[in-house]
C-alpha positions as CSV (number, residue, x, y, z in Angstrom):
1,X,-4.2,-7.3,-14.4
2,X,-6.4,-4.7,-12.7
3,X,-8.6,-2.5,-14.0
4,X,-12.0,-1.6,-13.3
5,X,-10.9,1.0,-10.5
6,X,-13.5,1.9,-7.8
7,X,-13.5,3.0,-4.1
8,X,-12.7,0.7,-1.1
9,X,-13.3,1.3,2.9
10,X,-10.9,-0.7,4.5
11,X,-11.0,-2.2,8.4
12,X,-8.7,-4.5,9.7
13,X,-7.9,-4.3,13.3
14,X,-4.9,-6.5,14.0
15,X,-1.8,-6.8,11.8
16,X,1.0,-9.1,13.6
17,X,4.2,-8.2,11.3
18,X,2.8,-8.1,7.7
19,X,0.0,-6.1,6.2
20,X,-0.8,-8.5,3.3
21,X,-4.9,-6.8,2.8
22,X,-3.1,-3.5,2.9
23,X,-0.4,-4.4,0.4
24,X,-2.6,-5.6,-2.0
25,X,-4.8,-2.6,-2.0
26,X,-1.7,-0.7,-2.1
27,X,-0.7,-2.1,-5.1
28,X,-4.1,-1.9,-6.6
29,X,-5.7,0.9,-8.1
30,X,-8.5,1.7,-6.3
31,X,-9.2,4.6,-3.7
32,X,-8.9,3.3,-0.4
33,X,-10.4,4.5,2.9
34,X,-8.9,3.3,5.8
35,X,-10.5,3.6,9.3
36,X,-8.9,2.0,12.9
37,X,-12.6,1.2,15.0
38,X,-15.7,0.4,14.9
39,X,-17.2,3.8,15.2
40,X,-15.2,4.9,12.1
41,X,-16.5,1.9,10.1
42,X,-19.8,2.5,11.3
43,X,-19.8,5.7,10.5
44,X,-18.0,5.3,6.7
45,X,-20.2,2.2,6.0
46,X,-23.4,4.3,6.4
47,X,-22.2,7.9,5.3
48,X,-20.9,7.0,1.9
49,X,-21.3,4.7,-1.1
50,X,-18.5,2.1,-1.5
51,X,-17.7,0.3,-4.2
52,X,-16.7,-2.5,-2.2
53,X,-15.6,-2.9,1.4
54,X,-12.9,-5.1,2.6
55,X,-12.9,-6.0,6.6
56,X,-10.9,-8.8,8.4
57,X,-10.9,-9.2,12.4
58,X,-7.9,-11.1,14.0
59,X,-8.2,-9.7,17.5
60,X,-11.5,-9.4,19.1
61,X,-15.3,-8.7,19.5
62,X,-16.9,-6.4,16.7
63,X,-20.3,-6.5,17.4
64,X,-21.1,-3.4,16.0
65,X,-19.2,-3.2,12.9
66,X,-20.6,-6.8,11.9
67,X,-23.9,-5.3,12.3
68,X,-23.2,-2.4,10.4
69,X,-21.4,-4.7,7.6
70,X,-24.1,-7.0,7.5
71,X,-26.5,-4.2,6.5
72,X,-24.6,-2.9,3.9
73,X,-24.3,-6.8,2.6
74,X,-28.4,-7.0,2.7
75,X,-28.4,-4.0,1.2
76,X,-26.7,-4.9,-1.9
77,X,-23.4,-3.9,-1.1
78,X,-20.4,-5.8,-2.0
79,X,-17.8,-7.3,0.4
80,X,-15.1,-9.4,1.4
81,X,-14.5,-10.6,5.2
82,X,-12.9,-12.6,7.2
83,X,-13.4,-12.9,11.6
84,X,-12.3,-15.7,14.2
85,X,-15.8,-15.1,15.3
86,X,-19.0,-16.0,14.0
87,X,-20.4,-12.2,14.0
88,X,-21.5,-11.4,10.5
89,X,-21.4,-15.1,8.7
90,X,-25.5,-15.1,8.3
91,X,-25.2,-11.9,6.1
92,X,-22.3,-14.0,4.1
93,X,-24.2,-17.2,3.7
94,X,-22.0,-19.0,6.0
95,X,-22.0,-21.2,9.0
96,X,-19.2,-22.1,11.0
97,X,-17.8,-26.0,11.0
98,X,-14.7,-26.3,12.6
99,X,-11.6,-24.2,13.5
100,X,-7.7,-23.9,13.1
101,X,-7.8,-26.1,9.6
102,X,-4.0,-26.5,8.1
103,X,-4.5,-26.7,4.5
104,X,-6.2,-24.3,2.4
105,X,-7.1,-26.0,-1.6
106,X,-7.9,-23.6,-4.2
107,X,-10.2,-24.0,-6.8
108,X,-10.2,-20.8,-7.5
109,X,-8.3,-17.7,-7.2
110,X,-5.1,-19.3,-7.6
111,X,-3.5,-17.4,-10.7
112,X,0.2,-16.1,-9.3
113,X,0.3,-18.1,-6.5
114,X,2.9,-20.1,-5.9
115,X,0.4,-23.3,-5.9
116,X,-3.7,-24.3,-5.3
117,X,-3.1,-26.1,-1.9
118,X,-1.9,-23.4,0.4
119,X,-0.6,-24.3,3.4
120,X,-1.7,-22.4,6.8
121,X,0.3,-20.9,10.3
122,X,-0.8,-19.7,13.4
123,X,1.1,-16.6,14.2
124,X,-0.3,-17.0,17.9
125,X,-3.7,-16.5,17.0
126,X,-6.7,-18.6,19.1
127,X,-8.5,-19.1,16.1
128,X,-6.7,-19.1,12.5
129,X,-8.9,-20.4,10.7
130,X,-12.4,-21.4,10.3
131,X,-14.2,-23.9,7.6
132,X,-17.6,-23.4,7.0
133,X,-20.8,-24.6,5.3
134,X,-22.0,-22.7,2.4
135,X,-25.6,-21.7,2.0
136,X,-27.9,-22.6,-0.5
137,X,-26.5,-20.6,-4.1
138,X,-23.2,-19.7,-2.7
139,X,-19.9,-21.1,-4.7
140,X,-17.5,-22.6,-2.7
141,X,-14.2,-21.1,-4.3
142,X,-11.4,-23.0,-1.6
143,X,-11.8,-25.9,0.9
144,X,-10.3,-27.1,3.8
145,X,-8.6,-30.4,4.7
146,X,-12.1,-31.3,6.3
147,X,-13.7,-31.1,2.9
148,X,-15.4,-27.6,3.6
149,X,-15.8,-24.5,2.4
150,X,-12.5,-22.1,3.5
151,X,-13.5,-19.2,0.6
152,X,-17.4,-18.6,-0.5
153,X,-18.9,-17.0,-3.3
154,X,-22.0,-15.4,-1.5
155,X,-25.3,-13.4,-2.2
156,X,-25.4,-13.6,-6.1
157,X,-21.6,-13.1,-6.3
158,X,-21.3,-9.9,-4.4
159,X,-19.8,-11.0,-0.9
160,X,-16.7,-13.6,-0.4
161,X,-15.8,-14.5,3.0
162,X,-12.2,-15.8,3.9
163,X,-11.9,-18.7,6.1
164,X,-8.2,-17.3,7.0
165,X,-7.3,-14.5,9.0
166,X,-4.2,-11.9,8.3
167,X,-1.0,-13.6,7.6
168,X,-2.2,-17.0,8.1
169,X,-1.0,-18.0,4.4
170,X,2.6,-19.7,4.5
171,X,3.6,-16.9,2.3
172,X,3.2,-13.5,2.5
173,X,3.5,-12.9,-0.9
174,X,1.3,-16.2,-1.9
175,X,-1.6,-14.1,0.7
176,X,-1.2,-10.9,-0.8
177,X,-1.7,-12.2,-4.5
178,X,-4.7,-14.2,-3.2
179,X,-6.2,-10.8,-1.9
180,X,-5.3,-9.0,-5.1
181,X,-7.4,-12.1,-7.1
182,X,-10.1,-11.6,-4.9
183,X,-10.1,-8.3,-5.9
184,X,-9.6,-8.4,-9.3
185,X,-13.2,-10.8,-9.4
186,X,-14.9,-7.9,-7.4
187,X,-14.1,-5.5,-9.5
188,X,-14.8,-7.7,-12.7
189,X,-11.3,-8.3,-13.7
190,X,-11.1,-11.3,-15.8
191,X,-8.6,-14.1,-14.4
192,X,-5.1,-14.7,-16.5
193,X,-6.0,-16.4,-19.1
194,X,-9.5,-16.0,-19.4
195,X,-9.5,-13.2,-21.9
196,X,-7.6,-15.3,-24.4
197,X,-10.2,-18.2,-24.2
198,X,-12.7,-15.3,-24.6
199,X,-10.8,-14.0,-27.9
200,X,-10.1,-18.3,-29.0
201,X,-14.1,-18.3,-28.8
202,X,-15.1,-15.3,-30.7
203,X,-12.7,-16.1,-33.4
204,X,-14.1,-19.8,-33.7
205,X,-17.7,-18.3,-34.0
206,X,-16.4,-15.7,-37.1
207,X,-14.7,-18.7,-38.6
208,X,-17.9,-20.7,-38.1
209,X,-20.0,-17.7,-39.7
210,X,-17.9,-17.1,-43.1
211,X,-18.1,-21.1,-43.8
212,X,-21.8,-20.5,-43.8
C-alpha cells in the first residue's frame, strides 16, 4: 500500500543490469527527480525542498555529494543511502565494521519479500556490502551474519542507511520490494497488517467502554 505521496530527488550513479531504486520509485507515487552527478545533486539538494531524498553509490568517490547530503540530514531532512565508502555514515549514525557480508536478516521491512534472511551477490563490486555499528538512538532494522547492523533507523527516524549496494539482493524483485517498504515507512505508510491490529485495538477499547 502506498499513499502519503511526496517529492523525491533521486542519485544513484552505477546501475550494473537492474535498476531496482529506480523501479521501486517507478512504481510508487511520488514525484521523482532524477539527477546523473554530483553537481546536479548539489545543486537539487540545496535549491529545493524534498520530501525525501534517496542516494546510493556503487562506483566511486562522492565527496561532495556526501557533504551536501549530510547537510540536508543535519538539517532535518529525511533520507535513505547506501555507499561502499564511509563518506556520509556520521550524518547517518553509522560506523563501518566490516565488508562483503553474505546474509542480510530482516527484522524489519520484510512484508512481500520472499523471506527475512536475504541472501547477498557480488555483481563484481569491490565492496557489496558493509555492516555497521549503530549509534546511540538509532534502530537497527536488518543485521548481518556478523551480528551487526546491515539497515539503521537513524536521527529520530528520519534517515535509514542500507548496508547493500544496487542489486546485491539475490532477487531483484525481493530488492525492489525492500526499497518500496522502505519507502512506504518514510512516507508513513503503515506495514501490511498493521492497520488491522490498529482497527482489532480500537474495537477492543469501544467494547471495553460500553461494558462500563
Amino acid at each position: 500500500m502506498q499513499a502519503n505521496a511526496g517529492t523525491v530527488l533521486f542519485y544513484d550513479d552505477f546501475v550494473f543490469a537492474t535498476d531496482t531504486w529506480g523501479d521501486a520509485l517507478a512504481a510508487s507515487s511520488h514525484t521523482v527527480t532524477t539527477v546523473s552527478s554530483d553537481a546536479a545533486f548539489v545543486t537539487a539538494i540545496g535549491g529545493s525542498t524534498f520530501d525525501l531524498v534517496v542516494t546510493q553509490f556503487d562506483s566511486s568517490s562522492h565527496g561532495t555529494a556526501a557533504t551536501a547530503l549530510s547537510a540536508h540530514v543535519t538539517g532535518g531532512g529525511k533520507a535513505i543511502f547506501s555507499h561502499w565508502l564511509t563518506e556520509g555514515d556520521s550524518a547517518f549514525e553509522v560506523t563501518q565494521f566490516a565488508t562483503n557480508k553474505g546474509t542480510l536478516t530482516l527484522g524489519d521491512f520484510d512484508a512481500g519479500l520472499s523471506g527475512s534472511v536475504q541472501v547477498l551477490t557480488n555483481p563484481t563490486y569491490g565492496t557489496c556490502s558493509r555492516s555497521f555499528t549503530a549509534g546511540a538512538g538509532t534502530t537497527t532494522a536488518a543485521t548481518f551474519e556478523d551480528g551487526k547492523a546491515g539497515i539503521v533507523v537513524g536521527n529520530g527516524g528520519r534517515t535509514l542507511m542500507n548496508g547493500f549496494l544496487g542489486e546485491t539482493i539475490e532477487f531483484s524483485s525481493d530488492e525492489i520490494q525492500l526499497h518500496t517498504n522502505e519507502l512506504d515507512h518514510m512516507f508513513g505508510v503503515p506495514a501490511p497488517g498493521a492497520l488491522g491490529l490498529l482497527m482489532l485495538d480500537l474495537v477492543g477499547l469501544a467494547t471495553r467502554r460500553n461494558k462500563i
